[in-house]
Backbone as numpy.savetxt, mean C-alpha at the origin, in Angstrom:
# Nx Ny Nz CAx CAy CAz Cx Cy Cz
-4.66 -18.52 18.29 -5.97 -18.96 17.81 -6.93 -17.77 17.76
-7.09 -17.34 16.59 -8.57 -16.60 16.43 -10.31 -16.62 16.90
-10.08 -15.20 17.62 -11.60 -15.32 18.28 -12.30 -15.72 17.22
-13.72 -16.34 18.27 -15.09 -16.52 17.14 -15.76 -14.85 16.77
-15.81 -14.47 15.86 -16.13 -13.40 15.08 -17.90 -13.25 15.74
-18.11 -12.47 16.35 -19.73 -11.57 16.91 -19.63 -11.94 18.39
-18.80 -12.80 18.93 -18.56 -12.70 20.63 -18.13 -11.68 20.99
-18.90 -11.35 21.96 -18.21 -10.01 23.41 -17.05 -10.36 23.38
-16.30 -11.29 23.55 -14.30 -11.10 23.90 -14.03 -10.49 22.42
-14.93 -10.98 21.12 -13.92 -10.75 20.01 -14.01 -8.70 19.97
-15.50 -9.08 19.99 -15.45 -7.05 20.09 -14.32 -6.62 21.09
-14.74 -6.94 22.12 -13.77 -6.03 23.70 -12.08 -5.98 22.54
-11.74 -7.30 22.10 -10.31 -7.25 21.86 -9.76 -6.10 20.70
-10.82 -6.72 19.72 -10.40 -5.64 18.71 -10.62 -4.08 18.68
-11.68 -3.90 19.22 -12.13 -2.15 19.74 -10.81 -1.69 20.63
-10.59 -2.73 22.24 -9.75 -2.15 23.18 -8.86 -2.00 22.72
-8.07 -3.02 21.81 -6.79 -3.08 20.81 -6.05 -1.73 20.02
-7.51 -1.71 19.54 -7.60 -0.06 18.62 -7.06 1.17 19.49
-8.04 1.09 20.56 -7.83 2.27 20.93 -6.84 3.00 22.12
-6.33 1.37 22.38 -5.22 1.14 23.17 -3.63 2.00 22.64
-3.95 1.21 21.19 -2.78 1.67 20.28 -2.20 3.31 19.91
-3.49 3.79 20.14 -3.96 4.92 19.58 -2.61 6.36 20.14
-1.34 6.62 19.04 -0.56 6.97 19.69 -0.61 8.92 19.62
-0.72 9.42 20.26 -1.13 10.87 20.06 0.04 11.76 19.88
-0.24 12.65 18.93 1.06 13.93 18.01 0.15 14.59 16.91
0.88 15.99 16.99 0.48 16.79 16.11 0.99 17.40 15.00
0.77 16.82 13.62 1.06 17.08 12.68 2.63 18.01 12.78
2.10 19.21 13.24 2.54 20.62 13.19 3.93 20.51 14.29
3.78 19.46 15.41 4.98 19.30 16.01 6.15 18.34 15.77
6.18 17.04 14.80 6.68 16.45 14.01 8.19 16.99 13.77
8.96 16.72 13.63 10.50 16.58 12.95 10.50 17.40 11.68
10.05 17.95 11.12 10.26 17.83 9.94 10.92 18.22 9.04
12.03 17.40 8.14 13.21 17.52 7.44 13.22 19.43 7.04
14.55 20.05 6.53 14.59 20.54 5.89 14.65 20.03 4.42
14.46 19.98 3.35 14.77 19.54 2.08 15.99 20.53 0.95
16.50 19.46 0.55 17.23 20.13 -0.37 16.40 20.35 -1.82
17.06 21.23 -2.51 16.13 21.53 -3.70 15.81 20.33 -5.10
16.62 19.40 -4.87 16.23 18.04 -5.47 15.16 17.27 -5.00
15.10 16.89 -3.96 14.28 16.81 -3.12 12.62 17.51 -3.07
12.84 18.59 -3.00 11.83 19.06 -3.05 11.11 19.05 -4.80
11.40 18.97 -5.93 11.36 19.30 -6.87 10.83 17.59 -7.27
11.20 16.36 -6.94 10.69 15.45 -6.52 9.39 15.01 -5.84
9.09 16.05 -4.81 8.07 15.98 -4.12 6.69 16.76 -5.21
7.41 17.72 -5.55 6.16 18.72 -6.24 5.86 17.66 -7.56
6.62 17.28 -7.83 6.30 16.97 -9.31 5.57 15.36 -9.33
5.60 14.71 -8.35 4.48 13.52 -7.65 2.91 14.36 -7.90
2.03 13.92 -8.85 0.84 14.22 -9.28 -0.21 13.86 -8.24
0.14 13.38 -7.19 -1.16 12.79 -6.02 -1.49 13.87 -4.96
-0.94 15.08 -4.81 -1.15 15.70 -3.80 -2.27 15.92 -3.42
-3.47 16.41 -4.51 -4.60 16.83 -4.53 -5.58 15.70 -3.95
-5.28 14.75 -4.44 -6.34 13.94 -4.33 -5.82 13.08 -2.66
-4.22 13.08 -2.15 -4.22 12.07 -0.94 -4.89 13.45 0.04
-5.04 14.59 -0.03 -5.22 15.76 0.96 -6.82 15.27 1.37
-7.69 15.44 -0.16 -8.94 15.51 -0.11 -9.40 14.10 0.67
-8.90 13.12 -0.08 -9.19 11.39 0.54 -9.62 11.49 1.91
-8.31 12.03 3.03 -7.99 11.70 3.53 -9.26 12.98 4.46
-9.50 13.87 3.87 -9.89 14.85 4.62 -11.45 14.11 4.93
-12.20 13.95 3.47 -13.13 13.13 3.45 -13.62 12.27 4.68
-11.87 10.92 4.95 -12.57 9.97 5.52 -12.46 10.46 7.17
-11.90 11.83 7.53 -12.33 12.43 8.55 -13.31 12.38 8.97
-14.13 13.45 8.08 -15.62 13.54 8.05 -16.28 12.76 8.18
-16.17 11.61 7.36 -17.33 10.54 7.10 -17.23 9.64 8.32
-16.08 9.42 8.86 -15.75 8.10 9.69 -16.17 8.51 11.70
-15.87 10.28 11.21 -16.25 10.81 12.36 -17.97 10.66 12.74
-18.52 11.17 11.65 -19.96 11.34 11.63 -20.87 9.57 11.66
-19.84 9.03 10.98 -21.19 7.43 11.51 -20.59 6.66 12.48
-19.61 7.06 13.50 -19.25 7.01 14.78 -20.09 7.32 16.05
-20.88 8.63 15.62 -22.10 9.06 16.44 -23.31 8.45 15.81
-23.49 7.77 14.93 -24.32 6.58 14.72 -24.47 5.43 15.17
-23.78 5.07 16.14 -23.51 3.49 16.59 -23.71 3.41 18.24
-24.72 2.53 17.92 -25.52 2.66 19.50 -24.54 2.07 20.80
-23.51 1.00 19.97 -22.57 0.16 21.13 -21.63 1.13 21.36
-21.51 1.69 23.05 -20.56 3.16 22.88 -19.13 2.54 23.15
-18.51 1.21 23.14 -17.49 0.83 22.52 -17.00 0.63 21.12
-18.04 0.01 20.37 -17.86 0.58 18.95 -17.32 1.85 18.35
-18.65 2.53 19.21 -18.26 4.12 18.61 -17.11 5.18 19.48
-16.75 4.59 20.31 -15.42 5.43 21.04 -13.99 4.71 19.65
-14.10 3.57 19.57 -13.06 3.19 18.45 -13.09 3.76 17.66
-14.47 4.15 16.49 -14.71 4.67 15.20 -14.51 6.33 15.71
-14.97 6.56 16.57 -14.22 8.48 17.12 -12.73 8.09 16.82
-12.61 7.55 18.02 -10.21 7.02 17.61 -10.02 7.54 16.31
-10.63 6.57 14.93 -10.28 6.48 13.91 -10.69 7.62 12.97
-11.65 8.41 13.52 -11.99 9.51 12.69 -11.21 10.18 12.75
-10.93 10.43 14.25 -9.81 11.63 14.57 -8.50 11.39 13.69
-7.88 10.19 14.08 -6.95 9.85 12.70 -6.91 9.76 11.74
-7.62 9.97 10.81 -8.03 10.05 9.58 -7.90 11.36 9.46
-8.66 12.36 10.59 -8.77 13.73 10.73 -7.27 14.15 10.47
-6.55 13.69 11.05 -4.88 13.85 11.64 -4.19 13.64 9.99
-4.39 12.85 9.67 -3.64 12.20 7.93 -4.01 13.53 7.03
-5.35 14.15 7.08 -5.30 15.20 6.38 -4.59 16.55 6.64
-4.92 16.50 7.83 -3.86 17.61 8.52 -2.22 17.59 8.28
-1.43 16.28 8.53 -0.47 15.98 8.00 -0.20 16.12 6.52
-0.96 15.96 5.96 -1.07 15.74 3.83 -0.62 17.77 4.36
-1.90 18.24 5.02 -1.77 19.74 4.48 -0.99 20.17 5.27
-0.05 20.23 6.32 1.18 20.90 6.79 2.51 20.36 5.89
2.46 19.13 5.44 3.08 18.75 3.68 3.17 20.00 2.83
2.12 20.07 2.45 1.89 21.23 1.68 2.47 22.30 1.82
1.42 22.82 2.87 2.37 24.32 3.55 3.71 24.26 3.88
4.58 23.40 4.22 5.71 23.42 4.58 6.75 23.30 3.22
6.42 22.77 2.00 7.35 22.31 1.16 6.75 22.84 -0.43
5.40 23.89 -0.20 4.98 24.27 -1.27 4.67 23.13 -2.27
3.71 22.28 -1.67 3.18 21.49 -3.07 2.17 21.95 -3.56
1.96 21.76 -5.16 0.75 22.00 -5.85 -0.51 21.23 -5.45
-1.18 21.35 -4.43 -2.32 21.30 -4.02 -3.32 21.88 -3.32
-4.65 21.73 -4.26 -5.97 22.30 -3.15 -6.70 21.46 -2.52
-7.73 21.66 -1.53 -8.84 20.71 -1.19 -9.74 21.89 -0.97
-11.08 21.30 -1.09 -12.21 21.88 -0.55 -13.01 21.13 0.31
-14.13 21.60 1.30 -14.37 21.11 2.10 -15.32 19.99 1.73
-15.12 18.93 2.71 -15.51 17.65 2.54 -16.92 17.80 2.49
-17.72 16.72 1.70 -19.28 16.86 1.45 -18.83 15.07 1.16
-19.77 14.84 2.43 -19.53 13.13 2.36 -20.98 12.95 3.08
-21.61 11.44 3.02 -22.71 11.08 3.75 -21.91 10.10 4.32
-22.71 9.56 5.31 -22.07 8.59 7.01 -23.14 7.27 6.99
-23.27 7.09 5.61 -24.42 5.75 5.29 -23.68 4.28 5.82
-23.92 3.19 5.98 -23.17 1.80 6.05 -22.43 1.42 5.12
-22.96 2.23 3.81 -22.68 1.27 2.66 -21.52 2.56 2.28
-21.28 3.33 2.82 -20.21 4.19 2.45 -19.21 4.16 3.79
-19.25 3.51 4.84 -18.15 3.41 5.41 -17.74 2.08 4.70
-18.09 0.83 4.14 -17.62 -0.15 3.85 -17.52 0.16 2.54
-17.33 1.11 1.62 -16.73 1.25 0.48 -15.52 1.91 1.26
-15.91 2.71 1.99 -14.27 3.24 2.33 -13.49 2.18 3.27
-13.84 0.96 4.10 -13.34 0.49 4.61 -12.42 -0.48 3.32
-13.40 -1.06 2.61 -12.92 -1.71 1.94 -11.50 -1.11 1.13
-11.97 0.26 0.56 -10.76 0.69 -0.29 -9.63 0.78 0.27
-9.69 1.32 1.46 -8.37 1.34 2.40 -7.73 0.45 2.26
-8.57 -0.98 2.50 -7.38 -2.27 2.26 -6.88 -2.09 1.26
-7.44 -2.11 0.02 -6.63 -1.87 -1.28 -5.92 -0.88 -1.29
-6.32 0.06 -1.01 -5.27 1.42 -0.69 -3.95 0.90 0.28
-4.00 0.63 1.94 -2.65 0.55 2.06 -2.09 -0.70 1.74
-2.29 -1.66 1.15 -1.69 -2.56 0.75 -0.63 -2.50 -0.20
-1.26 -1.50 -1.12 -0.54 -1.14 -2.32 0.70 -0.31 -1.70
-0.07 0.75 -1.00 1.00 1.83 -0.44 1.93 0.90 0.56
1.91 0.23 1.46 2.59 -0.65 2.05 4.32 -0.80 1.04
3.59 -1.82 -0.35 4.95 -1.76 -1.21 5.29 -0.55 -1.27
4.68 0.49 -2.06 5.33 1.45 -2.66 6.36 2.07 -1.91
5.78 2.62 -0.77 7.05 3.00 1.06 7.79 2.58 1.01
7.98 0.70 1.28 9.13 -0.20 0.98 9.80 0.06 0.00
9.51 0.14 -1.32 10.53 0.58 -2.51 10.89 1.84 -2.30
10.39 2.72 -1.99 10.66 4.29 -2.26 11.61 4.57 -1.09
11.65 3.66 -0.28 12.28 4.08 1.44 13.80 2.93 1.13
13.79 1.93 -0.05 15.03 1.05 -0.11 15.80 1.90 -1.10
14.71 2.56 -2.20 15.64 3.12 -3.28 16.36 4.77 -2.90
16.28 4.70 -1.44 16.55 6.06 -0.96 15.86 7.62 -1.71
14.43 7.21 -2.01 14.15 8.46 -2.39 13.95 9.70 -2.35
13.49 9.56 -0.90 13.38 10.76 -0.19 14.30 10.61 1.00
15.02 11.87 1.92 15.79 11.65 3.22 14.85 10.71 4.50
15.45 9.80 5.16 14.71 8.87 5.59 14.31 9.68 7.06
14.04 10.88 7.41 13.64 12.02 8.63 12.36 11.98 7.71
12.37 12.22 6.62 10.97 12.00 6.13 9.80 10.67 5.89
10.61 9.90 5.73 10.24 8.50 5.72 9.75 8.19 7.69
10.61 8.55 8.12 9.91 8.07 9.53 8.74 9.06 9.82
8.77 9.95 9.45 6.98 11.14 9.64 6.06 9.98 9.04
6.20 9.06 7.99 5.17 8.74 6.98 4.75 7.07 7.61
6.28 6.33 8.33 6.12 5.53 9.19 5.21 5.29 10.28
4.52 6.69 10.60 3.53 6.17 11.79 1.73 5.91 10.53
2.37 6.74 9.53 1.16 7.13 8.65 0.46 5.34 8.30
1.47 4.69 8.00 1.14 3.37 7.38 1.07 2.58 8.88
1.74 2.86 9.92 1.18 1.83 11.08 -0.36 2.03 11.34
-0.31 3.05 11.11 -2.21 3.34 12.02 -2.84 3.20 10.42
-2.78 3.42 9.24 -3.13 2.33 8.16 -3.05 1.48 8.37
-2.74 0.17 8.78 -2.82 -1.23 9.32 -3.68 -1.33 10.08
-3.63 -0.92 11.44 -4.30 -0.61 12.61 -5.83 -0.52 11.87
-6.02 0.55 11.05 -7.50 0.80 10.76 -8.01 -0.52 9.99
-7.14 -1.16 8.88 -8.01 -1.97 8.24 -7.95 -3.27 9.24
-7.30 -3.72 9.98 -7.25 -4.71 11.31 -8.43 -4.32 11.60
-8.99 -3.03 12.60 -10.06 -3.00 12.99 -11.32 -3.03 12.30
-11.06 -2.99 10.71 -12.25 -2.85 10.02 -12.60 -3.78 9.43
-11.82 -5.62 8.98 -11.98 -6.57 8.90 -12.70 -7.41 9.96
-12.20 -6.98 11.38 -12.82 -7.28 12.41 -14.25 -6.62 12.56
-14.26 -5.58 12.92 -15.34 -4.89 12.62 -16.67 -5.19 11.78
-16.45 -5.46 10.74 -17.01 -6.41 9.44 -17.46 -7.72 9.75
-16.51 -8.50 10.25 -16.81 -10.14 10.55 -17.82 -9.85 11.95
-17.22 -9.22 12.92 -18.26 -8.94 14.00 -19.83 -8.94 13.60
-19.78 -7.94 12.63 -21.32 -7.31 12.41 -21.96 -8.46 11.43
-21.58 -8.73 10.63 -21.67 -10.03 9.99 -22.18 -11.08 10.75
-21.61 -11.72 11.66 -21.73 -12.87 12.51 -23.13 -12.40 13.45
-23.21 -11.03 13.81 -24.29 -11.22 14.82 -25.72 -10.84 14.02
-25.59 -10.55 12.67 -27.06 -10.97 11.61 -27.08 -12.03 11.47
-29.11 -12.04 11.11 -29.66 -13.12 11.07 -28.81 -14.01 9.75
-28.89 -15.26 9.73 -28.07 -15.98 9.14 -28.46 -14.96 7.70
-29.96 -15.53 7.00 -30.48 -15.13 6.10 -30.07 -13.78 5.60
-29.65 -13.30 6.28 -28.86 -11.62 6.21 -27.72 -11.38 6.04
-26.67 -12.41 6.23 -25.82 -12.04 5.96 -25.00 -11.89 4.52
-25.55 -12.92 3.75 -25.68 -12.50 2.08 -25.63 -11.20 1.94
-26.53 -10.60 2.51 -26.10 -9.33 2.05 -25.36 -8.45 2.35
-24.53 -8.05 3.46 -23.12 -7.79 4.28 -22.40 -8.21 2.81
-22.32 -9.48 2.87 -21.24 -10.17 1.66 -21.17 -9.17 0.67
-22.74 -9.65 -0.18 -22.68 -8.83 -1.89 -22.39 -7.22 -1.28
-22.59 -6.19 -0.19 -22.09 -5.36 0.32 -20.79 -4.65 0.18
-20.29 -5.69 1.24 -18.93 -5.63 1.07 -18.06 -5.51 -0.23
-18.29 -6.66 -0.96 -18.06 -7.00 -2.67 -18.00 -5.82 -3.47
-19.69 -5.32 -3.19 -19.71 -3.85 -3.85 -18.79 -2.83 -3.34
-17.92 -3.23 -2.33 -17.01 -1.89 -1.64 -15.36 -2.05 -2.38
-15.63 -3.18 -2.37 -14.16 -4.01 -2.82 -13.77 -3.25 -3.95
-15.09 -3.77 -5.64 -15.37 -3.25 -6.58 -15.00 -1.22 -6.63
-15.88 -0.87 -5.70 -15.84 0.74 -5.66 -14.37 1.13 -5.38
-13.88 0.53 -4.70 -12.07 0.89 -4.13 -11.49 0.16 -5.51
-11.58 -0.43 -6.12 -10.55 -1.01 -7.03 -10.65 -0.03 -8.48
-12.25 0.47 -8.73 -12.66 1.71 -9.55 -11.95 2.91 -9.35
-11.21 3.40 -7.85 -11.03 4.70 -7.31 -9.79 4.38 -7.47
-8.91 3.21 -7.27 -7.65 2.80 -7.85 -6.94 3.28 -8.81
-8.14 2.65 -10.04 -7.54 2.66 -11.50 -8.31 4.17 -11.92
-9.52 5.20 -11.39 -9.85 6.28 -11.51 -8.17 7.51 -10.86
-8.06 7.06 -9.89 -6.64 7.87 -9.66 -5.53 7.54 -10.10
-5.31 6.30 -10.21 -4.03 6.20 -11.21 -4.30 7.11 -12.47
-5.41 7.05 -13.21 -5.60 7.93 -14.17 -5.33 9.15 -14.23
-6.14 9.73 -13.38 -5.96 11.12 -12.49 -4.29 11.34 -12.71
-3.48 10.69 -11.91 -2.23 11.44 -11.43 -1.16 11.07 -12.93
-1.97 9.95 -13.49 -1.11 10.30 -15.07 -1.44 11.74 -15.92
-2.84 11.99 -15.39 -2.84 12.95 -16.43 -2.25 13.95 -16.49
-2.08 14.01 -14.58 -1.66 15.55 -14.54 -0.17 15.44 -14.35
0.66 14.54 -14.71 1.95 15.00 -15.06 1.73 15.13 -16.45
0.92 15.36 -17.34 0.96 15.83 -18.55 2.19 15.49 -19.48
2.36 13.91 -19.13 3.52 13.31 -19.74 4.64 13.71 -19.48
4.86 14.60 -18.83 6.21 14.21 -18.08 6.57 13.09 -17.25
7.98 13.16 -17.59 8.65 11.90 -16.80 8.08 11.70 -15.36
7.41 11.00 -14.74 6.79 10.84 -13.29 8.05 10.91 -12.31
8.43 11.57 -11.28 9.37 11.96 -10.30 10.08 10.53 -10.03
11.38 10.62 -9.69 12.01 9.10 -9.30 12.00 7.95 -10.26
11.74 8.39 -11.60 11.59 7.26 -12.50 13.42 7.17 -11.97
13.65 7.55 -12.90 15.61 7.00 -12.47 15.90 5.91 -11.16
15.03 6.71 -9.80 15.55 5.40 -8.96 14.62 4.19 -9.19
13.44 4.50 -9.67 13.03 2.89 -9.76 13.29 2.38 -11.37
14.24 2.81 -11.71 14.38 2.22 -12.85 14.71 0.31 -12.82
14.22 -0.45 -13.47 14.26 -1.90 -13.52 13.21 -2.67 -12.38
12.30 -1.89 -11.98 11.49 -2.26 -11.36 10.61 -3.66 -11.82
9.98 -4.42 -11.82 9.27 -5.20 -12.39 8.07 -5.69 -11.22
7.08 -6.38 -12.09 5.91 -6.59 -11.31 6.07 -7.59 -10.61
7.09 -8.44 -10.35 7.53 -9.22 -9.27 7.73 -8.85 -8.09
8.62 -7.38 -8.27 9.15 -7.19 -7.16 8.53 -6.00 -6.26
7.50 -5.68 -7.26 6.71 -5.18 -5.98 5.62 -5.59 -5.27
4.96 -6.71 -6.01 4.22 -7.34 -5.40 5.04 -8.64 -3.97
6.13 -7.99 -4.34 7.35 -9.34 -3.46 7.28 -7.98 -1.77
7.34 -6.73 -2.83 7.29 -5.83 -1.60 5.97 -5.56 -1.03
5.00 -5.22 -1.39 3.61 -5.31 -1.00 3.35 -6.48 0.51
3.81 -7.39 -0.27 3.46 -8.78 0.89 4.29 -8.58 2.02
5.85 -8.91 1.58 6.79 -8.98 2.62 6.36 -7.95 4.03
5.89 -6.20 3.22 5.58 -5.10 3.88 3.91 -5.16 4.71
3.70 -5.70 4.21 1.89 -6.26 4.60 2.03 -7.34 6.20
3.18 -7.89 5.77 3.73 -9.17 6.85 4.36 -8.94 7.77
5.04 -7.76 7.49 5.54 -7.38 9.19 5.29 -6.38 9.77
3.89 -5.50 9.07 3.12 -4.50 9.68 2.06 -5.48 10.72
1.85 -6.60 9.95 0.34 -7.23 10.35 1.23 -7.98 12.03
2.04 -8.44 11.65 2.92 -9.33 12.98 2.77 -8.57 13.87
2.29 -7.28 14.52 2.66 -6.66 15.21 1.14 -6.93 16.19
0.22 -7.11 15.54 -1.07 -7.56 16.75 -1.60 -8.38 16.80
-2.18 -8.43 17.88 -2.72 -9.77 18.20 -3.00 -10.80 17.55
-2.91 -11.95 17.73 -2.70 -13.30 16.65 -4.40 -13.75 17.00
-5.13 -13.60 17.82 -6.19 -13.68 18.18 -7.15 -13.00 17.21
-6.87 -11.65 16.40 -7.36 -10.85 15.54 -6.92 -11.44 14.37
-8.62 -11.17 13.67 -8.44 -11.01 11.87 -7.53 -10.30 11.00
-6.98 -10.57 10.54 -6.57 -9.85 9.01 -7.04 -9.70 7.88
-7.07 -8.68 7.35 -7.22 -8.46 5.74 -6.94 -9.59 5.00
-7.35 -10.42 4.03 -6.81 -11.65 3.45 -7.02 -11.37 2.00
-8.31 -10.56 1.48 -8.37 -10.58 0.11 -7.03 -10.40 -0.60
-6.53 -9.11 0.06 -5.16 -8.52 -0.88 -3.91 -9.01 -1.19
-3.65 -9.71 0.38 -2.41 -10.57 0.04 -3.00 -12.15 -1.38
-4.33 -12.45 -0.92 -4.31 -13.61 -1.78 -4.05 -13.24 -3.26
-4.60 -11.94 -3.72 -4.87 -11.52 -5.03 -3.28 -11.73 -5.08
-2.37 -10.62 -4.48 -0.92 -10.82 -4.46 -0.74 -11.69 -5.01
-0.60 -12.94 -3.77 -0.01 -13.80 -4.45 -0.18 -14.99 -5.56
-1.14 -14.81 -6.00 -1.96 -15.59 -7.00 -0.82 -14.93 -8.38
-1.50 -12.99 -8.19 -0.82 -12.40 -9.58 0.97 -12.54 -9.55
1.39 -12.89 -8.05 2.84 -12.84 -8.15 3.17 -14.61 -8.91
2.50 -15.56 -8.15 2.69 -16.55 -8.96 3.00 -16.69 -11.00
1.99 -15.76 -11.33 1.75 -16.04 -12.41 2.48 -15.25 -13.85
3.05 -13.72 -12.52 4.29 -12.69 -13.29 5.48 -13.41 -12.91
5.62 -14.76 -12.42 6.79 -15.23 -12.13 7.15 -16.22 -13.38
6.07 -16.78 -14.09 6.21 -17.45 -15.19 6.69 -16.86 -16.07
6.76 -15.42 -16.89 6.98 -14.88 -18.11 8.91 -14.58 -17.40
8.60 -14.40 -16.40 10.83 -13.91 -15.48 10.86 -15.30 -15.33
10.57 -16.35 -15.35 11.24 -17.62 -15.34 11.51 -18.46 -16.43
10.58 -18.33 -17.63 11.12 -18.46 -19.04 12.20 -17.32 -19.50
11.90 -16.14 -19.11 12.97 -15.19 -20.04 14.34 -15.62 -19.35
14.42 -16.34 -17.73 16.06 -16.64 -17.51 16.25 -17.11 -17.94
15.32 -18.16 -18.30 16.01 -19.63 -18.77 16.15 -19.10 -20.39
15.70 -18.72 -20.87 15.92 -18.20 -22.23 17.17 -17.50 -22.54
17.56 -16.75 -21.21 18.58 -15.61 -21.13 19.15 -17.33 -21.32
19.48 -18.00 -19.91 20.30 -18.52 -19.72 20.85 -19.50 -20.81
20.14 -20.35 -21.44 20.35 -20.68 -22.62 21.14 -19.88 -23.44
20.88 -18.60 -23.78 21.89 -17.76 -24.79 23.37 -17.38 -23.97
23.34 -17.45 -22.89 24.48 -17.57 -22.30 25.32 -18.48 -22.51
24.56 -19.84 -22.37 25.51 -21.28 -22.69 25.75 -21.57 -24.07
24.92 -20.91 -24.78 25.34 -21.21 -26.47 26.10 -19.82 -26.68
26.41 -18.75 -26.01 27.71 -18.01 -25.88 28.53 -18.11 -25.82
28.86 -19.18 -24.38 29.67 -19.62 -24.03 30.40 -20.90 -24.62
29.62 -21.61 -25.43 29.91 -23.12 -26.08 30.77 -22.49 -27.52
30.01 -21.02 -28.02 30.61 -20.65 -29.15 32.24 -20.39 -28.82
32.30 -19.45 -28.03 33.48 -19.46 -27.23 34.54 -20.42 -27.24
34.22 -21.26 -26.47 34.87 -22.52 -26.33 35.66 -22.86 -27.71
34.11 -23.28 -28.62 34.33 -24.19 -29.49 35.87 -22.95 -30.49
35.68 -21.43 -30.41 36.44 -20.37 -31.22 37.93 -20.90 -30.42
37.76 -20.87 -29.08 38.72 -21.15 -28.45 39.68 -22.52 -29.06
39.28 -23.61 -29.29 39.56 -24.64 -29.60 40.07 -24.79 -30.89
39.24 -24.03 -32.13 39.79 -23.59 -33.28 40.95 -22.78 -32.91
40.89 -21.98 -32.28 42.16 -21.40 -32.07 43.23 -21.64 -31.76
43.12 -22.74 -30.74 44.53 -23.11 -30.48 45.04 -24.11 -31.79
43.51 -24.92 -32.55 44.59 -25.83 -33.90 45.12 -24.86 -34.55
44.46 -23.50 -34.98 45.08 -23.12 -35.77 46.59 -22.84 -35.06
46.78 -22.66 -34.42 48.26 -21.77 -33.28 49.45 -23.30 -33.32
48.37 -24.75 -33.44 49.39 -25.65 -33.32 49.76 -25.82 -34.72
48.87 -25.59 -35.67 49.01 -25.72 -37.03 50.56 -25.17 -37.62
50.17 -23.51 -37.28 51.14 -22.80 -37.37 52.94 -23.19 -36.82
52.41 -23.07 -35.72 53.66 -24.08 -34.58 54.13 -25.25 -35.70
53.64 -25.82 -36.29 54.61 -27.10 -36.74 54.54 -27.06 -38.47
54.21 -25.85 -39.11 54.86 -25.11 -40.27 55.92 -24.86 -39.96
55.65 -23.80 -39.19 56.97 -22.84 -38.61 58.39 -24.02 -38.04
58.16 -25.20 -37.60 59.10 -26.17 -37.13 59.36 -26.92 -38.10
């Protein structure tokens, strides 16, 4: 059963939760694969480098700095936690780099630590690892990369969970303890963050088309036959057994899976006429068959009792 959202137990749980979890390593001491030259040539030619380095460096900065804004010093010992990790994801993106020679720069972060810019970034995150959630799942089933690398990226998406857990909570908390009349605006807030992350979405998808400059995008071959079923089948499934892992007492993210499954419902209609369509041409394949079959044998008995 889920706390009531702006109670002292619900804060204590979700803050202590956070920072409980909070598992400590350094980039630079990590496992990290040797690669073979397929492999690596794979990695370079993935158009996102630039922009997951900078993101990530960004929400360092930003998440660190309106952490020392927050007068509840449980609040803000969590939002330190999470800066630092955020801090850590960029550091990781750039020992990536340095270690395997990818084409990427960053420059130094120039961010403000306003409300309305941690909840554009809170918000995008959800949309951000949700998506990334599937993509891991596919890219880690279709064996794309050696899976020594896949487990470095494994803690990357747990403490992605972890953050938007605490930032749904976080949200409903602050929400619940404004005046009623106030909280409308938290809402249209939020909304506007939702909006801004779903802009930075379809702004970087753009981005990383351009700069493969029409080349074939890396791993097309293994995801070849992919369809929008099945990654939104992976998105969820991957969303569902990251989220199982805390407290049942705590909020979850809900927008993303609902969108999910609304759009999975509805890409299931156009793959459920085309079987049945397939399937149909199968049975009037098969009936032709038959029916050739059947001609065939009169003609064979025909013959048979000339010949007799």
């Amino acid at each position: 059963m889920q706390m009531r959202p702006g109670s002292q137990e619900h804060k204590e749980l979700f803050c202590r939760t956070f920072v409980r979890t909070h598992v400590r390593y350094e980039p630079e001491s990590l496992a990290w694969p040797t690669l073979g030259e397929r492999d690596l040539e794979l990695l370079r030619a993935l158009p996102v480098w630039d922009t997951l380095w900078q993101v990530e460096r960004n929400a360092g900065v930003m998440v660190t700095a309106f952490a020392k804004r927050q007068p509840d010093p449980l609040v803000r010992e969590a939002l330190e936690v999470q800066g630092y990790e955020e801090d850590r994801h960029g550091r990781l993106i750039g020992e990536m780099v340095r270690r395997y020679d990818l084409p990427a720069e960053s420059h130094e972060p120039e961010v403000v630590a306003t409300d309305q810019a941690f909840l554009d970034f809170g918000c995008g995150e959800c949309i951000d690892s949700f998506i990334g959630f599937g993509v891991f799942k596919l890219a880690r089933d279709a064996g794309f990369m050696p899976d020594s690398l896949f487990a470095i990226f494994s803690r990357v998406l747990s403490e992605e969970a972890r953050h938007i857990t605490f930032f749904v909570n976080w949200l409903a908390y602050e929400r619940a303890r404004r005046p009623f009349l106030l909280r409308p605006s938290q809402t249209f807030a939020a909304a506007c963050g939702y909006w801004h992350g779903i802009r930075n979405v379809i702004r970087n998808g753009k981005t990383a088309a351009s700069g493969s400059n029409g080349a074939p995008v890396a791993g097309d071959a293994v995801f070849q036959g992919l369809t929008i079923s099945r990654v939104l089948e992976a998105c969820l499934s991957e969303n569902r057994r990251l989220m199982a892992s805390f407290d049942p007492r705590l909020l979850r993210p809900r927008l993303m899976p609902r969108v999910a499954r609304i759009a999975l419902t509805l890409a299931r209609v156009p793959e459920r006429l085309r079987r049945s369509r397939d399937g149909g041409n199968v049975e009037e394949v098969k009936d032709q068959q038959r029916r050739a079959g059947a001609e065939g044998s009169s003609d064979e008995d025909l013959h048979q009792r000339v010949g007799s």
